[in-house]
C-alpha positions in Angstrom: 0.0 0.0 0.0 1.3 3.5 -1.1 1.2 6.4 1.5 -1.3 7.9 -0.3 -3.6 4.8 -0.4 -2.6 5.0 3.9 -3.6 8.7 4.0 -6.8 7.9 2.4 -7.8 4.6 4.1 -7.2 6.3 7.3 -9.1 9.5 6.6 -11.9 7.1 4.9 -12.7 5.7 8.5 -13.5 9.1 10.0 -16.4 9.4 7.5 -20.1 9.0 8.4 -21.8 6.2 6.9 -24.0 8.8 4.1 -20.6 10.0 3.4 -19.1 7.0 2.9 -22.0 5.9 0.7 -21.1 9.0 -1.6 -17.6 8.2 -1.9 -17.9 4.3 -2.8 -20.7 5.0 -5.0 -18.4 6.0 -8.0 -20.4 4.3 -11.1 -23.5 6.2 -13.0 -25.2 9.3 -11.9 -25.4 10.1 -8.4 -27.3 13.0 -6.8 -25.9 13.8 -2.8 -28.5 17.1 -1.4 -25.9 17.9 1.3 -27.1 21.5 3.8 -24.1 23.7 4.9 -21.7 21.8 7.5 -22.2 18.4 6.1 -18.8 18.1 4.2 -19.7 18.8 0.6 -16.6 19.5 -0.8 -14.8 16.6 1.5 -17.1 14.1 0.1 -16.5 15.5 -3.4 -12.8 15.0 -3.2 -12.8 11.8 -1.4 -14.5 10.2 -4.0 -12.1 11.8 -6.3 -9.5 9.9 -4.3 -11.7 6.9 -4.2 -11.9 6.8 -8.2 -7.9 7.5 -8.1 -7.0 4.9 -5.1 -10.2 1.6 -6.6 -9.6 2.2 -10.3 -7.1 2.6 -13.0 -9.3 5.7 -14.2 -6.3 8.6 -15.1 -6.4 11.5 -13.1 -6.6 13.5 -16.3 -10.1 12.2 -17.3 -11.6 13.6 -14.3 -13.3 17.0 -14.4 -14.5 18.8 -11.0 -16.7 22.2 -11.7 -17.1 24.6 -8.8 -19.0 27.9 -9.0 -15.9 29.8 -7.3 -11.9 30.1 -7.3 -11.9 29.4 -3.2 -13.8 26.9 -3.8 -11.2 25.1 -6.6 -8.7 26.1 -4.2 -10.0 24.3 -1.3 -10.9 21.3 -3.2 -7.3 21.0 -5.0 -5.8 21.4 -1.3 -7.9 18.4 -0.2 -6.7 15.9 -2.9 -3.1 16.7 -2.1 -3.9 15.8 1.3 -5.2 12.6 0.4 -4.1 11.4 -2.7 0.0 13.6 -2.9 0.9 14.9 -5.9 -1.4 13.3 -8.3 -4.3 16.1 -7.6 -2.0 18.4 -9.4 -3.4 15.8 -12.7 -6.8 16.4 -11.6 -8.6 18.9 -13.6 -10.5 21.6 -11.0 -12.4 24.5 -13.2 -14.7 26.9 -12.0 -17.0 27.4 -15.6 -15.2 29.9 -16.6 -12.1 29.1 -16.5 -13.2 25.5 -17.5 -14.0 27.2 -21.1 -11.5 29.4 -21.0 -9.3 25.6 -21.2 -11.1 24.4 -23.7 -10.8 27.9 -26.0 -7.2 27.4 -25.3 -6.2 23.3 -25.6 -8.8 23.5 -29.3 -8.1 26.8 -30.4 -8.7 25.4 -33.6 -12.2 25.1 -33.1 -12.6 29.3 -32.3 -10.2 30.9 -34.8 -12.4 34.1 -34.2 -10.8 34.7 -30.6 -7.3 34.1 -32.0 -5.5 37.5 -31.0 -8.8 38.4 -29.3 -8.1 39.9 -25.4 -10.5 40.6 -22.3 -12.4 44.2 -22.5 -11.9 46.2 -19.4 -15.0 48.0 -17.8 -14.4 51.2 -19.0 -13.7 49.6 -22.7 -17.6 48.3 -21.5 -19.2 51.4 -20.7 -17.5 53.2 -23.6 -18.8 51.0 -26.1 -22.5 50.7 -24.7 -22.9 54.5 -24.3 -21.7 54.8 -28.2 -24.3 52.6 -28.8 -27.3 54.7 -27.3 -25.9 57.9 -28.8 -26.0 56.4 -32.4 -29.5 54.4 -32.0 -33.2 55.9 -31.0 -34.3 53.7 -27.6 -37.3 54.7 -26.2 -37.4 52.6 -23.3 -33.8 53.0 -21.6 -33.5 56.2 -21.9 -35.0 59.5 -19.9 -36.0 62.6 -21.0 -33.1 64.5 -18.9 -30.4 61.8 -19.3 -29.7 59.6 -21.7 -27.2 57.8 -19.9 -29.8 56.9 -17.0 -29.8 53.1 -17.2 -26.4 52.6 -18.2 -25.1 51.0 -15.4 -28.2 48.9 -15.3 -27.6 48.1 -19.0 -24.3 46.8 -18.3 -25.3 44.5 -15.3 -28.4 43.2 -17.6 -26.1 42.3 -20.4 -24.0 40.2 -17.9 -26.3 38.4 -16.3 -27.9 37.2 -20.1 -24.3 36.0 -20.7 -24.2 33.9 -17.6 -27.2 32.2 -18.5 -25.6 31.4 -21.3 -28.1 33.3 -24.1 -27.7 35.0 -27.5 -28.9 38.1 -27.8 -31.4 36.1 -30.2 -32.1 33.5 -27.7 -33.0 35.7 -24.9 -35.0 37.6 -27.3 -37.4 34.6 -27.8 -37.7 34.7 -24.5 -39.5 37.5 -24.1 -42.8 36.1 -24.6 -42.5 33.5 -21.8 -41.1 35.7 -19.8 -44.3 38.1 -20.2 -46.4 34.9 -20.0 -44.8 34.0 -16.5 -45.2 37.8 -15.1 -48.9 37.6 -15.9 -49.7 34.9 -14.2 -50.1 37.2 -10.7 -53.5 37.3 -9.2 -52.6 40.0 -8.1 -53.2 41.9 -11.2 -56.2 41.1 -12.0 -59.3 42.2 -10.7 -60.8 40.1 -7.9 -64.5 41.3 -8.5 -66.3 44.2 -11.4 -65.4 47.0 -11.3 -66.6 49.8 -13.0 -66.1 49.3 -16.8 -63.9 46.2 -15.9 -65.1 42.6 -14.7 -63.8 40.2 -12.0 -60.8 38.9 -13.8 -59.6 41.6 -16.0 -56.3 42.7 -15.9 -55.7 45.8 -14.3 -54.6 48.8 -16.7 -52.0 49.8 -14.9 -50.6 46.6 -14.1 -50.8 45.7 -17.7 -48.7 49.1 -18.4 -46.4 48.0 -16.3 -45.8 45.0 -17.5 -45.8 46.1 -21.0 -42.8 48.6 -20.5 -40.5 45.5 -18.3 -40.8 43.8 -21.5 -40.4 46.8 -23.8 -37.3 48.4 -22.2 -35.7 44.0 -21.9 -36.6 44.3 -25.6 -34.1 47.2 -26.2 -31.9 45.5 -24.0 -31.8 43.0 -26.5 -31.2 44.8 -29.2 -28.3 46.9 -27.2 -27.0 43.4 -26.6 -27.0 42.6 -29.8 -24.7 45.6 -31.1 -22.7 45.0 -28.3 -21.7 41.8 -29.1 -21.3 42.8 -33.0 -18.5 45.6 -31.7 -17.1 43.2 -29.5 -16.2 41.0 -32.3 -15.0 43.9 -34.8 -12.6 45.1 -32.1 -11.6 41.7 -31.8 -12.4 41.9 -27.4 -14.4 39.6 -25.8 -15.9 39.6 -21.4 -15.2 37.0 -19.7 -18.1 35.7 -20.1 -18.4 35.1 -23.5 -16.2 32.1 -23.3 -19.3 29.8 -21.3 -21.3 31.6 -24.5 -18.3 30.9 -27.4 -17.7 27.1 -26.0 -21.7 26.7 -25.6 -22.3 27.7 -29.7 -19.6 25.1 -30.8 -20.7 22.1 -28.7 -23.6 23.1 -30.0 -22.8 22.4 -33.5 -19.4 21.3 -33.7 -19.7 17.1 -33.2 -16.6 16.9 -33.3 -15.4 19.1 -30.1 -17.9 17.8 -28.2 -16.9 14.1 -29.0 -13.3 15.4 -28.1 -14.5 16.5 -24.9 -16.5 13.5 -24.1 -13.9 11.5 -25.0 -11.1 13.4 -22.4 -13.6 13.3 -19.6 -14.9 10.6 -18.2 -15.7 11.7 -14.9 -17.8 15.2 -14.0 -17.9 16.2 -10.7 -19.9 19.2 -9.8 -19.6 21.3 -6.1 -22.5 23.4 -5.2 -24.6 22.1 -8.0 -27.6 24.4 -6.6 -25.6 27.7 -7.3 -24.8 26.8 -11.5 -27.3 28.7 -13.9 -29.1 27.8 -17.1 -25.7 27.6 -19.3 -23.4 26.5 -17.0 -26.2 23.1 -16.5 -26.2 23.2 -20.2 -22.3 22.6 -20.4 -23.0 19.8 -17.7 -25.3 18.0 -20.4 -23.0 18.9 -23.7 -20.1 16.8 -21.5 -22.7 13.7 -20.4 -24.9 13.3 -23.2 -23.0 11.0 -26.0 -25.3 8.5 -27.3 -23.2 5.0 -25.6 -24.0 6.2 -21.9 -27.8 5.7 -22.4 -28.6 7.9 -19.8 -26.5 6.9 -17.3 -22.7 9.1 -16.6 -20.5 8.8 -14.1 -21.5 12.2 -13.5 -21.7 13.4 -9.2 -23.1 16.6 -8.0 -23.3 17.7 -4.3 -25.4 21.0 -3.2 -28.1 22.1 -1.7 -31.7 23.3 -2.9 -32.3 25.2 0.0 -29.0 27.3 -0.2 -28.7 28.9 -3.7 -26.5 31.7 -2.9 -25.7 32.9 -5.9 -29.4 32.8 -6.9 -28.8 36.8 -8.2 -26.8 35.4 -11.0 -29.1 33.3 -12.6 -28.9 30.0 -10.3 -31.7 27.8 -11.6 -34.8 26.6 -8.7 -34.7 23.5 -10.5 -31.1 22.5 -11.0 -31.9 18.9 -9.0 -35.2 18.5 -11.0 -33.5 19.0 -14.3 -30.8 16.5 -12.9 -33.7 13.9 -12.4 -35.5 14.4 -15.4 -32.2 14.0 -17.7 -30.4 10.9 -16.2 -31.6 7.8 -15.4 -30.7 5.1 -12.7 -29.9 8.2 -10.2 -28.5 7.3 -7.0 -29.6 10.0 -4.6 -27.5 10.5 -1.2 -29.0 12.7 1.6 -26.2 14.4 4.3 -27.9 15.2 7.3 -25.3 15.2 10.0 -24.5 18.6 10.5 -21.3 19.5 12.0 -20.8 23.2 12.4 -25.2 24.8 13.1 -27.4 22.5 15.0 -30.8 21.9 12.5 -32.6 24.0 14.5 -30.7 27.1 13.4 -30.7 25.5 10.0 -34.5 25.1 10.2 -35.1 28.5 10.9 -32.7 30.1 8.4 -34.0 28.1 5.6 -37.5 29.3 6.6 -37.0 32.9 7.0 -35.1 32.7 3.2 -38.2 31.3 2.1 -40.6 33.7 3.3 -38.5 36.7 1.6 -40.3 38.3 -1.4 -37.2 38.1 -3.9 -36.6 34.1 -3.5 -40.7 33.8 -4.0 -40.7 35.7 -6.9 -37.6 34.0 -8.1 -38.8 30.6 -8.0 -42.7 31.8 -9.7 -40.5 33.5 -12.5 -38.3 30.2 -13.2 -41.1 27.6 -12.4 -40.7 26.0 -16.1 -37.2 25.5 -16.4 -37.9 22.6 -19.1 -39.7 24.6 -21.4 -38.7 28.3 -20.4 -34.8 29.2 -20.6 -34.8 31.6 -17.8 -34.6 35.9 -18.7 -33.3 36.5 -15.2 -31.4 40.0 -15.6 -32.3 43.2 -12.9 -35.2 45.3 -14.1 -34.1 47.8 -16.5 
């Protein structure tokens, strides 16, 4: 027996039996809905280990996404711990930077970013406020300042990109997305009224509505130009690259059968935090026609704990999960070893209740059929 193989039988023993489940379970899709405390990330890297220390699997061929760099960090420090130098093989991405590798190991496959550099955000703001000096928008502008919703442009156009839309795609969206925001009882009369009867909409909500979805139409079509300017400065946001990598998967077999072909092992931390694109990278890597269903694909989060829920984070990331694999093993971690569940109890309840999670979870109800528009009102 190696050292490593030591150092990870003996740290093995110190894991709860749930845990333990997780880690040995290392074939097909598994599912593990783990609340803060209950050793996400341990369990995530143990079974890396486990794969590493069981099987002859290469270390390259195993792919771990997390949502941030301390979270790659930490994880990458854990393997050395238990497995030595070989978690230097292992490849730990957050999303972006998980594109930004493949951009750089096929740059064959996206000649148009050859030469092509980041923009900074003054390059940003330049380029946007050029654009609503040289068009008529109606919507996102004011009568005193035409620059009034810049900075609420910009943050609008980012959060598209992180769900991973086209300025065409989130276009089509706009329909659903009116669709969802009428579905308020709210806004429609509860009895006659005047001129109106019980179940009309209101005017004024109606106007309301009318001008979110007018100004996210100009929003579009500032996206749009932006994007177009991008390219013929030859810049690109960071961004762009979940966007750049998504469109060639898309269509490119051959990538993706590269891809599928390197990776033979996904591992994703705080599953409940990734957004509509980021899953759909997640399904480009597992969905090659031999599997049948049935990756050795492992996520770890929690529903209840979406903190990043502001940037897109899909409700239904562990519904989508169970809807697209098959023969799921599903893990729960309960033992809690930093808040007693009391404390947990009460903080998941008191997030529920606020207004902004509820009318999150209404807007994104239909993740199957409705590719989320989740950008700040503009």
């Amino acid at each position: 027996m190696t050292m490593s193989e030591e150092v990870f039988e003996r740290e093995y023993k110190k894991l709860n039996k749930a845990q333990k489940e997780a880690v040995d379970h290392i074939d097909g899709p598994v599912m593990v809905v783990a609340g803060p405390g209950t050793g996400k990330t341990k369990i995530l890297t143990f079974r890396i280990a486990n794969i590493l220390v069981k099987t002859d699997t290469a270390p390259e061929s195993i792919l771990a996404l997390t949502y941030t760099t301390s979270g790659v960090i930490a994880m990458r420090e854990k393997l050395l711990e238990i497995i030595g130098d070989r978690a230097y093989r292992v490849n730990i991405f957050t999303f972006h930077a998980f594109c930004e590798h493949i951009i750089k190991e096929f740059p064959f496959y996206f000649e148009e970013l050859e030469g092509a550099r980041v923009i900074g955000d003054l390059e940003r703001v330049e380029i946007i406020e050029a654009i609503i000096q040289k068009n008529r928008f109606e919507h996102l502008v004011s009568f005193h300042d035409e620059f009034s919703f810049l900075n609420k442009i910009v943050d609008g156009i980012l959060s598209i990109k992180k769900e991973g839309l086209s300025p065409e795609e989130f276009t089509k969206k706009l329909p659903i997305w009116k669709k969802n925001l009428l579905v308020d009882d709210n806004l429609y009369y509860k009895k006659d009224f005047g001129e109106y009867k019980k179940g009309d909409l209101k005017p004024s909500e109606g106007e309301k509505i009318n001008k979110k979805i007018e100004r996210a139409r100009e929003l579009g079509e500032i996206f749009s130009l932006y994007q177009n300017e991008l390219k013929n400065r030859g810049l690109y946001d960071f961004s762009d690259m979940i966007l750049y990598v998504l469109e060639e998967l898309s269509k490119n077999k051959d990538l993706k059968a590269d891809i599928q072909e390197k990776y033979q092992n996904i591992l994703i931390d705080e599953h409940q935090d990734t957004n509509e694109g980021q899953n759909t990278i997640v399904e480009f890597l597992t969905d090659a026609p031999h599997l049948e269903g049935n990756p050795n694909i492992f996520t770890v989060g929690d529903e209840k704990q979406s903190i990043y829920r502001f940037q897109g984070a899909s409700a239904e990331t562990f519904a989508r999960f169970n809807n697209l694999y098959k023969n799921i093993k599903s893990i729960t971690l309960s033992e809690n070893y930093r808040s007693n569940q009391d404390i947990l109890d009460g903080a998941h309840c008191l997030i529920i209740k606020s207004k902004g999670l509820e009318d999150s979870v209404r807007l994104h109800a239909d993740t199957k059929e409705n590719k989320k528009i989740n950008v700040r009102e503009v």
